[in-house]
C-alpha positions as MATLAB code, in Angstrom:
seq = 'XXXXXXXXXXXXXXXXXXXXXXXXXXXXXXXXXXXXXXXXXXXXXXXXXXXXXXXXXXXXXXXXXXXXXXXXXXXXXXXXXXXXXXXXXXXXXXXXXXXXXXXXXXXXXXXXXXXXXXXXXXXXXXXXXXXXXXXXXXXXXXXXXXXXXXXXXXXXXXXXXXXXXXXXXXXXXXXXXXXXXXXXXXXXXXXXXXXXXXXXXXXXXXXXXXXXXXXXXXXXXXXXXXXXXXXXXXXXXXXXXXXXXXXXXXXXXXXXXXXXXXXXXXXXXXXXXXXXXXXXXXXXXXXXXXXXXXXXXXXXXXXXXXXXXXXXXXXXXXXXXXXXXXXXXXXXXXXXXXXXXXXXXXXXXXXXXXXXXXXXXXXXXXXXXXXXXXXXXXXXXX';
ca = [
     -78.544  -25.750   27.719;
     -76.070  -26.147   24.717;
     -73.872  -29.929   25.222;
     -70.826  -30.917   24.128;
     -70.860  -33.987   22.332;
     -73.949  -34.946   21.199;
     -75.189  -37.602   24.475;
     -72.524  -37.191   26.408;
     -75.344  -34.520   28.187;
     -72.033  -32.332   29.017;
     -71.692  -28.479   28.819;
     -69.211  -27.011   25.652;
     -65.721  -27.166   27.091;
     -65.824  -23.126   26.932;
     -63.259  -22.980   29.653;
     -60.902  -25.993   28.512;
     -57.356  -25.004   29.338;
     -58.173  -22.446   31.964;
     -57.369  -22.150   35.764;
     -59.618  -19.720   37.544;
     -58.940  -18.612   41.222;
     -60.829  -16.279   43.425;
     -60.696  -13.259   45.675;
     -63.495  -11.264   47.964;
     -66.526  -12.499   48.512;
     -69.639  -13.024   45.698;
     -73.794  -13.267   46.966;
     -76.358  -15.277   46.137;
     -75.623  -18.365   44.227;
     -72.259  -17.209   43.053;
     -70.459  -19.017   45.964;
     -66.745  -20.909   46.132;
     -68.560  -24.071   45.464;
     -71.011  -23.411   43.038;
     -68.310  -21.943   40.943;
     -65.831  -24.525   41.332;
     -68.399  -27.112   40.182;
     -69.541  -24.511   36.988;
     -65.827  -24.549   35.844;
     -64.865  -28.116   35.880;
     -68.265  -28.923   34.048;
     -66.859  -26.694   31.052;
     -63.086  -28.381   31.182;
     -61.984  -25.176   33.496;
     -59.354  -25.972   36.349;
     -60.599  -23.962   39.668;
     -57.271  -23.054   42.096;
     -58.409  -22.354   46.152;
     -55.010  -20.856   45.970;
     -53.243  -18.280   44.078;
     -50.407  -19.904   42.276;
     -48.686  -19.332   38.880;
     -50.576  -21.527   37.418;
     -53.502  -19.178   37.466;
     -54.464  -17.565   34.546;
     -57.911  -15.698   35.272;
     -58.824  -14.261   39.065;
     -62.241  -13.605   39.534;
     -62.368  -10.547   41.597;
     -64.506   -7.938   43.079;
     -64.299   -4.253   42.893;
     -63.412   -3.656   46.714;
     -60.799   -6.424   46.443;
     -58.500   -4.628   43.492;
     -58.980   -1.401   45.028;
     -57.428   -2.989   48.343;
     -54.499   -4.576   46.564;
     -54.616   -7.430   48.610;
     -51.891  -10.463   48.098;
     -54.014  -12.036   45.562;
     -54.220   -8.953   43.241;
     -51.083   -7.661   43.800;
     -49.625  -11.265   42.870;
     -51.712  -11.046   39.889;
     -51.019   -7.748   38.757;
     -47.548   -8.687   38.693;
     -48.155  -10.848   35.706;
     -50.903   -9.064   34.155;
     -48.677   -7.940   31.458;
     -46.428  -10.567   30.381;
     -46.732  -12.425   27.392;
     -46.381  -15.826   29.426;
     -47.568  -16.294   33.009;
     -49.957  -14.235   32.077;
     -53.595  -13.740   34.594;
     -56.405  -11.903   33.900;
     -57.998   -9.610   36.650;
     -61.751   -9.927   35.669;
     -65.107   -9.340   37.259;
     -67.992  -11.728   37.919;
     -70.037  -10.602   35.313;
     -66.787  -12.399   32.842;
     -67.338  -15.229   34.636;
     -71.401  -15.150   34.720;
     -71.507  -14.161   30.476;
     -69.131  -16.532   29.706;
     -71.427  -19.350   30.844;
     -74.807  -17.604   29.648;
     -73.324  -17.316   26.098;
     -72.004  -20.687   26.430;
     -68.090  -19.670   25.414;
     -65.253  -17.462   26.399;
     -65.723  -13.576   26.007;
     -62.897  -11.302   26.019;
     -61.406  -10.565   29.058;
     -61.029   -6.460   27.764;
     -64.679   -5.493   28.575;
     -64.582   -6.969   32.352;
     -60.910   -5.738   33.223;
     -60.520   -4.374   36.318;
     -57.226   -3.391   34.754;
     -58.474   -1.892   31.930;
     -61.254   -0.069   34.015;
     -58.457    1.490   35.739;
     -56.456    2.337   32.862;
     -59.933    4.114   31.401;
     -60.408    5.952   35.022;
     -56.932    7.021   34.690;
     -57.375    8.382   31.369;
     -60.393   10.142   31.832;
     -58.815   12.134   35.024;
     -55.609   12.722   32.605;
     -58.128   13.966   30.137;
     -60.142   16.160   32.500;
     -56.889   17.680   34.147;
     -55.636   18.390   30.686;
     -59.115   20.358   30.290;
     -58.990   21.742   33.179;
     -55.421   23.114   32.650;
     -56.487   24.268   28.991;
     -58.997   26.550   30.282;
     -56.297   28.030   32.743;
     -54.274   28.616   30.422;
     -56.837   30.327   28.000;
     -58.154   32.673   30.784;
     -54.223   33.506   31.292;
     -53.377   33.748   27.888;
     -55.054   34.854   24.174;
     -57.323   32.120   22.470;
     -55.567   31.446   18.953;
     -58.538   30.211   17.818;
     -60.159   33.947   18.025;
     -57.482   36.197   17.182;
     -54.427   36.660   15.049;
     -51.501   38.040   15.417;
     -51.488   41.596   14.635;
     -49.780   43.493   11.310;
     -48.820   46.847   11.576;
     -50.271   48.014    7.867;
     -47.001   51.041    7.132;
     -44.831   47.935    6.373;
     -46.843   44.412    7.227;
     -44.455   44.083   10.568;
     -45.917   41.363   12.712;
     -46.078   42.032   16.192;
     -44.480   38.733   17.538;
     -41.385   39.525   18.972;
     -38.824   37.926   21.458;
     -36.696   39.225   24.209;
     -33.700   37.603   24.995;
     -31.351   37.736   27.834;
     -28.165   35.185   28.416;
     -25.769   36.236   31.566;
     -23.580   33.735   33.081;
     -22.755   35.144   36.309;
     -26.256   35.317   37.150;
     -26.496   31.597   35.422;
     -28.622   32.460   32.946;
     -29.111   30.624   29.713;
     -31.437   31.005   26.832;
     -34.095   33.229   29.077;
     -36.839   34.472   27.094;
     -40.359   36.745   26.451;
     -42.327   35.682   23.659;
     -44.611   39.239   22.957;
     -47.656   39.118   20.708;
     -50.167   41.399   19.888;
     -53.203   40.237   18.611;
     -56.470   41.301   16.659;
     -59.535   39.512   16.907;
     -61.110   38.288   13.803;
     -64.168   39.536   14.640;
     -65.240   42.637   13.721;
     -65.724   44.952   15.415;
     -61.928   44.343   16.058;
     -60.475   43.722   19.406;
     -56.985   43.460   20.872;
     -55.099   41.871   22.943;
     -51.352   41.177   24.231;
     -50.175   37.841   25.377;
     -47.105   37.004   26.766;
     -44.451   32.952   26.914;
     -42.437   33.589   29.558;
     -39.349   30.508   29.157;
     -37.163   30.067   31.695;
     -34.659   28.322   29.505;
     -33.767   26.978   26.255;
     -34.676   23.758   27.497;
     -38.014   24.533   28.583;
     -41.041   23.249   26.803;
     -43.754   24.184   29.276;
     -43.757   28.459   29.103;
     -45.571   30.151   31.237;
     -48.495   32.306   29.890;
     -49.844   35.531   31.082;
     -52.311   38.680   29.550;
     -51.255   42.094   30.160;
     -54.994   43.023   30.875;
     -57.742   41.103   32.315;
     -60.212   42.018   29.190;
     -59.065   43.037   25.651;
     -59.669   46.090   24.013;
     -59.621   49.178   21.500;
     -56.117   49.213   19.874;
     -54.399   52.327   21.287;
     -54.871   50.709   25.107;
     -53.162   47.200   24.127;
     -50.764   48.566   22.175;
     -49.840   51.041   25.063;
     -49.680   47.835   27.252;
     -47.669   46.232   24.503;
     -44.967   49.175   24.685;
     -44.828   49.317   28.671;
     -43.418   45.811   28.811;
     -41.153   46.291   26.177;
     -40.060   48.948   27.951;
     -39.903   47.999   31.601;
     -38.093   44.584   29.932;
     -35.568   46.075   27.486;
     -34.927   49.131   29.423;
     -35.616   52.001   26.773;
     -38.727   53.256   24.847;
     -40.403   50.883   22.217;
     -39.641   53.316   19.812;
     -35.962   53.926   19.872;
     -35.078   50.268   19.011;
     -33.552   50.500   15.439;
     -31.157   53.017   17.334;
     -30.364   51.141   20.072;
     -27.410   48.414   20.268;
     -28.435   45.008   21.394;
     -27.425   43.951   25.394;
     -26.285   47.738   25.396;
     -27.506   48.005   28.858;
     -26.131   45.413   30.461;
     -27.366   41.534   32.013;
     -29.878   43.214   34.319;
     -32.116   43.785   31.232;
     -33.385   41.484   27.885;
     -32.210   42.705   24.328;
     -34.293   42.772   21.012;
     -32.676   42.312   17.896;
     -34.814   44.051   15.413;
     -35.691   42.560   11.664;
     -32.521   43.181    9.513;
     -32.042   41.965    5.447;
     -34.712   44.509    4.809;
     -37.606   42.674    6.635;
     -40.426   44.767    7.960;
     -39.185   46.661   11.682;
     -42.423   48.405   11.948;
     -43.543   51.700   12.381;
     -40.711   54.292   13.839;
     -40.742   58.266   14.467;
     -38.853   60.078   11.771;
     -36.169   61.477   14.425;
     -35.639   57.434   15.667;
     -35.224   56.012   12.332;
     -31.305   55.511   11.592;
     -29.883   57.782    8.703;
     -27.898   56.227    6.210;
     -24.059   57.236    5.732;
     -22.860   60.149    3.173;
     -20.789   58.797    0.406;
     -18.007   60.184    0.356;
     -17.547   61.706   -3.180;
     -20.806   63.271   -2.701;
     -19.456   65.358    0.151;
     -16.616   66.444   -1.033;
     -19.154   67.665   -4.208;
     -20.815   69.550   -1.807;
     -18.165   71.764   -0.226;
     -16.426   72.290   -3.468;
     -19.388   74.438   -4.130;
     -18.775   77.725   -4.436;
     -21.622   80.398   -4.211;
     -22.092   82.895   -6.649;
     -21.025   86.977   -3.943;
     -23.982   88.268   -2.959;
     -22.172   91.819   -3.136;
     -21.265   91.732   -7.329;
     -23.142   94.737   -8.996;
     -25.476   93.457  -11.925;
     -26.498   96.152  -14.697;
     -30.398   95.477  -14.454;
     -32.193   97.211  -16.918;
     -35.691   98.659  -16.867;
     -37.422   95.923  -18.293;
     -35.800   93.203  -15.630;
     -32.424   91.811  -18.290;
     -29.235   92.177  -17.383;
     -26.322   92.280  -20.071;
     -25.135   89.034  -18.627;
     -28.185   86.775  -18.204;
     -30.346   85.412  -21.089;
     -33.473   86.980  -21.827;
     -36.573   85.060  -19.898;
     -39.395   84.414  -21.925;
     -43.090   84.327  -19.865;
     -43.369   80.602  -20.915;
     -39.980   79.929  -19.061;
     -40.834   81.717  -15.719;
     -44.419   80.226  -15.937;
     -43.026   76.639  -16.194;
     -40.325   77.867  -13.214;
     -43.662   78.719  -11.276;
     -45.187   75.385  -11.931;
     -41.715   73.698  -10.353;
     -41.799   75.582   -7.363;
     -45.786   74.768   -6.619;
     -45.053   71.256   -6.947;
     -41.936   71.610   -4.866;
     -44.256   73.059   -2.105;
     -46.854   70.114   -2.622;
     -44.038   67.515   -1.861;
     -42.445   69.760    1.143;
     -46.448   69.698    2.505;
     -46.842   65.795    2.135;
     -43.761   65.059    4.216;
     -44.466   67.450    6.760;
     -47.983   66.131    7.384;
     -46.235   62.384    7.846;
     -43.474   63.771    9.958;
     -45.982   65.429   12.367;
     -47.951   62.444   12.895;
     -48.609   60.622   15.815;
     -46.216   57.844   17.139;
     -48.655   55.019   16.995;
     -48.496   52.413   13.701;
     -50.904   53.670   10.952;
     -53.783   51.812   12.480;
     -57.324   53.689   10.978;
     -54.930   56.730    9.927;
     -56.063   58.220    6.637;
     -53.558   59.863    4.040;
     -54.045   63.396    3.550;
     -51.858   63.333    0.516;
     -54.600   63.099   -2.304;
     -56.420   65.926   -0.427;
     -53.818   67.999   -0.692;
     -53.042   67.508   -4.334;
     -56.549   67.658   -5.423;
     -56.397   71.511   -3.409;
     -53.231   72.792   -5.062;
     -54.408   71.031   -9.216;
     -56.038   74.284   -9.511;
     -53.257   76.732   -9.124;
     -51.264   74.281  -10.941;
     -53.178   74.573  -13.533;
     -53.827   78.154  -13.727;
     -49.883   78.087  -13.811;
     -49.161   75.502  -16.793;
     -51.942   78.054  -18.842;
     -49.813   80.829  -17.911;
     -52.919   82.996  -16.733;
     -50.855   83.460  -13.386;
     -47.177   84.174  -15.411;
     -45.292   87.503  -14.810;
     -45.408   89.755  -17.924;
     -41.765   90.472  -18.885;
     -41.129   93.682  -21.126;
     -39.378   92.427  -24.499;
     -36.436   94.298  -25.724;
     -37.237   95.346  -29.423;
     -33.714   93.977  -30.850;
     -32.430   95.203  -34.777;
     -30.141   93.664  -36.660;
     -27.194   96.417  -35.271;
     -28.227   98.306  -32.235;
     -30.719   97.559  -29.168;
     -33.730   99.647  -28.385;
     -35.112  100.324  -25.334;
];
């Protein structure tokens, strides 16, 4: 066994400065006495009696679970810079002497054992209330919020309501839609329900149980905008915000020329007449309907220009291409109401059909043939 001094056949003062105390009972060899007599040996002071003087009680497990007068005495100084008094197992105690000096109280803690105990339930409820909330809402991790590819809107979007007779402040939906980066893709919509604007902890929820194909969650999405705002998903840009009163939320769509999404043509807002440009258009007048025009047998009249074929084959050519145009907005107009998810233009289809006629036009193979007038120097003949 390691000395002191050298002769003095003394343990190393390990303990010099120390008061130890004791609470619950120890087996074996580990008894009051035995461990009075190891402490002194080693320049320790051993206390029968809990006083402030202690500074390290030797305890065992059942005895700081009780919280008997003891503990709770020492607990009361177990974190304060002076007074301070270690709660420590046996095994401190038992070490201590093996290694011949003082270990760190840390690793035989009963405090610190509870403080890890406590942590690791914290840590396990905080698990446990992560995989709640992932069952009740979308994993982030998985999917993205959605964009609707006709303009790149994002499908995040809040619904507000504020009514103070019903003492309502700052109450909010928080509506995604999201794609799965996986392919192939899935959807689904999840929904932050906050009560306030002072509440941090929202409560989550999924519109379906499972996600799926596109057209079902976006559906979904639409119904609660719906049963929430009070009118049809698609008629917001014509809608006025709170217009239907506190009962339901209002949605203020994207304005400064953000992205609002994809909207039927007869629900997208039309933009104000100048004007000038009005007034251009009644001054108008139309050429009577009933005026006789001397038409000659060849198709001139004494008051229009002669039309050559090359004119009337180019005037051909315009109105084709007129009719193209007319065709690609009709096909977009009669489209479904659902963002252009997998939709795929027809408008290169249709010009590739109509470049032959087009063609046959600009050649003039298609042109009418107009009868010349044979014109002299004096007179016309016919």
């Amino acid at each position: 066994m390691p000395r002191g001094k050298a002769g003095t056949g003394r343990p190393r003062p390990i303990f010099k400065g120390l008061n130890v105390a004791l609470s619950g009972t120890f087996h074996g060899q580990w008894t009051d006495t035995n461990i009075s007599r190891w402490v002194n040996l080693r320049a320790g002071t051993f206390s029968w009696r809990m006083s402030e003087d202690v500074t390290h009680l030797v305890c065992t497990k059942e005895e700081f679970d009780k919280k008997g007068p003891r503990v709770k005495e020492a607990l009361a100084r177990a974190y304060k810079k002076d007074k301070k008094c270690y709660l420590v197992s046996l095994d401190w105690l038992e070490d201590s002497i093996h290694e011949t000096r003082r270990l760190c109280e840390d690793e035989f803690s009963h405090v610190a054992t509870l403080k890890a105990l406590k942590n690791k339930a914290r840590l396990e409820k905080k698990i446990a209330k992560g995989v709640e909330e992932e069952n009740r809402a979308v994993n982030q991790n998985l999917y993205r919020v959605y964009f609707d590819p006709t303009d790149f809107f994002e499908y995040n979007i809040i619904l507000a309501r504020d009514g103070e007779e019903m003492g309502i402040t700052g109450e909010r939906y928080v509506v995604k839609l999201y794609e799965s980066n996986a392919l192939p893709h899935l959807y689904h919509v999840g929904v932050r329900y906050y009560k306030s604007k002072k509440d941090t902890m929202p409560k989550l929820h999924r519109l379906t149980e499972t996600p799926g194909d596109f057209q079902r969650e976006y559906e979904s999405f639409k119904r609660f905008f719906e049963i929430k705002v009070g009118y049809p998903w698609d008629e917001r840009l014509v809608r006025g915000v709170g217009s239907l009163g506190a009962k339901f939320f209002s949605y203020q769509p994207p304005t400064g020329g953000k992205p609002v999404g994809w909207v039927p043509q007869e629900y997208i807002p039309k933009e104000p007449t100048a004007p000038h440009e009005a007034e251009d258009n009644t001054g108008s007048e139309s050429v009577p309907s009933d005026q006789p025009a001397m038409t000659l047998n060849s198709g001139v009249t004494h008051e229009e220009e002669p039309t050559t074929s090359a004119q009337e084959g180019s005037q051909d050519q315009t109105h084709q291409n007129d009719q193209s145009q007319h065709l690609e907005e009709a096909q977009y107009t009669d489209s479904p109401h659902t963002p252009q998810h997998d939709r795929r233009e027809t408008s290169e289809e249709t010009t590739e059909n109509m470049l032959p006629t087009q063609k046959a036009d600009s050649t003039g193979e298609n042109a009418t043939v107009t009868i010349m007038p044979v014109v002299d120097r004096e007179t016309q003949v016919f």
